[in-house]
C-alpha positions, -999 to 999 in steps of 0.1 A, spaced: 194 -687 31 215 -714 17 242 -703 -5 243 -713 -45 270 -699 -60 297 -674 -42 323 -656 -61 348 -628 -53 354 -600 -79 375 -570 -74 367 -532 -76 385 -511 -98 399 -480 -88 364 -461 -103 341 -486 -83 334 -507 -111 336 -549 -109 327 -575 -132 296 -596 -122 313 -634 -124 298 -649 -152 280 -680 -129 265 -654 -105 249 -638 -140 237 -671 -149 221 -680 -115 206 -645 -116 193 -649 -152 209 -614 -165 231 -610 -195 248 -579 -214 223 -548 -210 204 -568 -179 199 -549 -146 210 -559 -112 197 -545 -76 219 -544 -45 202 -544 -9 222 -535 15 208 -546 52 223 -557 87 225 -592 75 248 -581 44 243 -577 11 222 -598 -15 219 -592 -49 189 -600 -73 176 -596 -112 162 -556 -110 132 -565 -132 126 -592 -108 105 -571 -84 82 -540 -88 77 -539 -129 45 -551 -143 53 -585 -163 23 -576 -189 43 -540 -197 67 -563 -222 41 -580 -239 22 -554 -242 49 -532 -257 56 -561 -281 20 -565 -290 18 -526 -295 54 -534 -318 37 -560 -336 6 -547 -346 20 -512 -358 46 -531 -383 16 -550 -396 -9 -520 -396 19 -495 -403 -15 -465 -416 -31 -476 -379 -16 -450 -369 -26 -415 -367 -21 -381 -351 -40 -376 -317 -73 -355 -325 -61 -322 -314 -90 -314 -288 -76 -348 -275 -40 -335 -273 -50 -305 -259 -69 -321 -235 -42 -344 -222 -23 -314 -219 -38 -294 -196 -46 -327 -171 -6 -332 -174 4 -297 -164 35 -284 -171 53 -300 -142 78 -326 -139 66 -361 -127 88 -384 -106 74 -420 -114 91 -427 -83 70 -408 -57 41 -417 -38 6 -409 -46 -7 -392 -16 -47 -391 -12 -73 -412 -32 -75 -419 -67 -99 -427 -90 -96 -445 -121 -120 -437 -151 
């Protein structure tokens, strides 16, 4: 891979650097933005952490969700409590790691 833009930046003494300012504009990231390392035998690269594995409709959807409650502020009600109940139960009281694999087959309804 050809390079673009190589910098140097120093590591503190708690393992923290500063991301040089062109290698935040080549990756597209400002304040608050998220960065991935990969570490492989080749080296490591670095690349924008939303730019793999999220959903791209998840942020519109949100702000369309954003939008339409500030305009339809009484849309919004209380879950039926059958409803909640119901949810409930399917949830379990167990923690859920977004993170691990779904083993077996799934079914969508």
């Amino acid at each position: 891979m050809p390079v673009i833009v190589e910098e140097v930046s120093k590591i503190t003494a708690k393992g923290q650097t500063t991301v040089p300012k062109s290698v935040r504009q080549a990756l597209g990231v400002d304040v608050g933005g998220r960065i991935a390392f990969a570490v492989g035998s080749e080296g490591v690269t670095v690349r924008r952490a939303d730019a793999v594995g999220e959903d791209p409709a998840i942020g519109s959807f949100l702000a369309f969700l954003a939008r339409d409650i500030q305009r339809r502020p009484e849309g919004v009600t209380a879950l039926n409590p059958d409803l909640a109940s119901r949810l409930a139960e399917l949830a379990g009281e167990g923690e859920v790691d977004p993170q691990e694999p779904i083993e077996g087959d799934v079914a969508l309804r």
